[in-house]
C-alpha positions as CSV (number, residue, x, y, z in Angstrom):
1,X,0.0,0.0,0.0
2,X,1.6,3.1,-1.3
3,X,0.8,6.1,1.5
4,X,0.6,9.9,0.4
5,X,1.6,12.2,3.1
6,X,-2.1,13.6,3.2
7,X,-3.3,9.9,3.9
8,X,-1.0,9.4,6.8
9,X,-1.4,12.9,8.7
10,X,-5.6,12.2,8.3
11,X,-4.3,8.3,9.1
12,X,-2.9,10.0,12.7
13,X,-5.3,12.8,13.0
14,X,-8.7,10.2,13.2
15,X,-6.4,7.9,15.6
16,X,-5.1,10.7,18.3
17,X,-9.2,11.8,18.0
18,X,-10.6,8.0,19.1
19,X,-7.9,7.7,21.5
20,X,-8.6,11.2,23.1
21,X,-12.2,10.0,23.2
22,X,-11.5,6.9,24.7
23,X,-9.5,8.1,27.3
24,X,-12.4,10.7,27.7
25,X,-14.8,8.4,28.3
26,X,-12.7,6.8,31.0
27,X,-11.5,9.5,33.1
28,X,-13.8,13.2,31.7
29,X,-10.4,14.7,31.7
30,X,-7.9,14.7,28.9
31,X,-4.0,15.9,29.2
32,X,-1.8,18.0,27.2
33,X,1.6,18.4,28.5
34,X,0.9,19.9,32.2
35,X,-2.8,20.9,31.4
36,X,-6.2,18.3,32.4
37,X,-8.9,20.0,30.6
38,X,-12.1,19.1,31.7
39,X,-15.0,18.2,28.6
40,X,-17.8,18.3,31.1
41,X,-21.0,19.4,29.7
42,X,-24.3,19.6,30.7
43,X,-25.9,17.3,28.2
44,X,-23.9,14.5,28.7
45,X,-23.9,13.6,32.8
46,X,-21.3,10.4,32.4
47,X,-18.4,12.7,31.5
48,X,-18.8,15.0,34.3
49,X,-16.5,14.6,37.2
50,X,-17.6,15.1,41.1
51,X,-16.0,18.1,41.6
52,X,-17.7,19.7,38.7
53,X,-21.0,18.4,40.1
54,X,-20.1,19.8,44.1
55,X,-19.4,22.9,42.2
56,X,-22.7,23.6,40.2
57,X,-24.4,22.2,43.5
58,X,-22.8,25.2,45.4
59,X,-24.0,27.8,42.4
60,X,-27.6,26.2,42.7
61,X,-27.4,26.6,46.6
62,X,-25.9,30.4,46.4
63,X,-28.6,31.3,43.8
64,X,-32.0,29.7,46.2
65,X,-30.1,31.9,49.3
66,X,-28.7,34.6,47.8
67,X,-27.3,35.8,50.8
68,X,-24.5,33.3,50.4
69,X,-21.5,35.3,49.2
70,X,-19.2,32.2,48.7
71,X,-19.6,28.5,49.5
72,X,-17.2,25.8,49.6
73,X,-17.0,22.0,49.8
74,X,-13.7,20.8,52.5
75,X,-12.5,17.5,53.5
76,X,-11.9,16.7,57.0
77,X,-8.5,16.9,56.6
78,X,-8.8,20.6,55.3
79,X,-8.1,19.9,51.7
80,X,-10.7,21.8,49.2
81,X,-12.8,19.5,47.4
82,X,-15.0,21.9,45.6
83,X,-15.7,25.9,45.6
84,X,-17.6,28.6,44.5
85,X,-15.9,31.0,46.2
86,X,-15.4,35.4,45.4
87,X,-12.5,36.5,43.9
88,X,-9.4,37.3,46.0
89,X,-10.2,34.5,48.7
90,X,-7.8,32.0,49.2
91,X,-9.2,28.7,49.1
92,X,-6.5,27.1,51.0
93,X,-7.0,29.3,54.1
94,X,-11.0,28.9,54.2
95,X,-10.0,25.0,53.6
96,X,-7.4,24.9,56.2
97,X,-9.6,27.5,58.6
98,X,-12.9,25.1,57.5
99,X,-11.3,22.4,58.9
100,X,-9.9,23.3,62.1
101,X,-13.4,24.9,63.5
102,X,-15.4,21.7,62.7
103,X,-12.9,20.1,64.4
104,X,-12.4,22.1,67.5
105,X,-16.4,22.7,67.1
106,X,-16.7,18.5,67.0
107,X,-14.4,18.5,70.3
108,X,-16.3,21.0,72.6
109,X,-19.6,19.3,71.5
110,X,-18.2,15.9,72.9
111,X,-16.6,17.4,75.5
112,X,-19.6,19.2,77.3
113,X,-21.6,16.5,76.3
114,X,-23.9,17.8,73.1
115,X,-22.2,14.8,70.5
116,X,-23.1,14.6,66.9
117,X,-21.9,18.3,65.5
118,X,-23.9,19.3,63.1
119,X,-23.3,23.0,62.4
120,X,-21.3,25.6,63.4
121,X,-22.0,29.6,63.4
122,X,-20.0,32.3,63.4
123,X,-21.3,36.1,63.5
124,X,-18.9,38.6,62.6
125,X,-19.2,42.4,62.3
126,X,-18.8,41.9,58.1
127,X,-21.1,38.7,57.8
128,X,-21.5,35.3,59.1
129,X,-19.8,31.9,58.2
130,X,-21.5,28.9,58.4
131,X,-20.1,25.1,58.9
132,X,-22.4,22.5,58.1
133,X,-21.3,18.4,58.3
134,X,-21.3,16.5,55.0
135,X,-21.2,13.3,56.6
136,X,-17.7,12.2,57.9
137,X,-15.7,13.3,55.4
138,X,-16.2,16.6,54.5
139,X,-17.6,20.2,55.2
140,X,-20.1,22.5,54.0
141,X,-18.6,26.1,54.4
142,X,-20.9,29.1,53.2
143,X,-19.9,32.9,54.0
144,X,-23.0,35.2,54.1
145,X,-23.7,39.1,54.0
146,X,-24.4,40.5,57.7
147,X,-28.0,40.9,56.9
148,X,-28.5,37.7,55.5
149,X,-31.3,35.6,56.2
150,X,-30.2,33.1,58.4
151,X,-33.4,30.7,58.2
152,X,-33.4,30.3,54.5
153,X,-29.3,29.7,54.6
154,X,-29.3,26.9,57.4
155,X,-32.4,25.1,55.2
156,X,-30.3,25.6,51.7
157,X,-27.6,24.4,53.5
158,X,-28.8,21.4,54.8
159,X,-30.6,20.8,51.3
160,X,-27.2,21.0,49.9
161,X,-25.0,18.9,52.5
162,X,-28.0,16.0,52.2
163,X,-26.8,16.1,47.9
164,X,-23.5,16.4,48.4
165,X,-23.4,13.7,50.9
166,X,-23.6,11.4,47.7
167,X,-21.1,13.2,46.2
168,X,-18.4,13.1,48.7
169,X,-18.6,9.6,49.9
């Protein structure tokens, strides 16, 4: 078979395109050099990964309590998981910060007797923060505005933990 230098670069084009879609369909990621690029997309829910699910799950929660400035999904061990967060805020200080209150929050609770921690407030002149248990292995975080309605953000925020708990585990 006698190969024209059109026929082969077509030949390699069509084969690094079923690859890329193979590995695609595996993973939802695909890698160039340093770079994962996530194809997530809306229509297709196989090819989207957790995180990008925990994310749109934190948008859908800040838009029903719009009092929710930033939101953010933290393992126990204070690593970020997932995050909708403003600009300018470091995620691995509200991750690190995240998981050092449920865990002193988790220790007074047991120690005075209240066990099973399921939320902790904070009221600050500038807004509120609000920690809410996703299970075992992770935590809710959500930041509000100082007039925020705290009713509708601890109901959105339970809403949200009780999806995410599938999520995360």
């Amino acid at each position: 078979m006698n190969w024209e230098g059109g026929q082969i670069q077509r030949w390699y084009m069509a084969s690094v395109q079923l690859l890329a879609r193979f590995f695609l369909t595996l993973t939802g990621k695909l890698k160039y050099g340093k770079l994962w690029q996530n194809f997530s997309t809306q229509e297709n829910p196989m090819t989207r990964n957790r995180a990008d699910m925990m994310v749109e799950r934190l948008r859908n929660m800040q838009a029903a309590a719009p009092d929710i400035e930033a939101s953010a999904v933290v393992s126990v061990d204070g690593l970020i998981m997932a995050s909708a967060l403003q600009q300018g805020v470091e995620e691995d200080r509200v991750s690190a910060m995240s998981a050092a209150m449920l865990s002193l929050g988790e220790r007074i609770s047991n120690e005075l007797g209240r066990a099973g921690l399921e939320q902790v407030y904070i009221k600050g002149d500038r807004g509120s923060i609000v920690l809410t248990s996703i299970g075992d292995e992770a935590v809710l975080t959500a930041m509000a505005r100082q007039d925020a309605k705290l009713g509708m953000i601890f109901l959105e925020m339970r809403r949200a933990a009780e999806d995410l708990v599938k999520l995360v585990g």
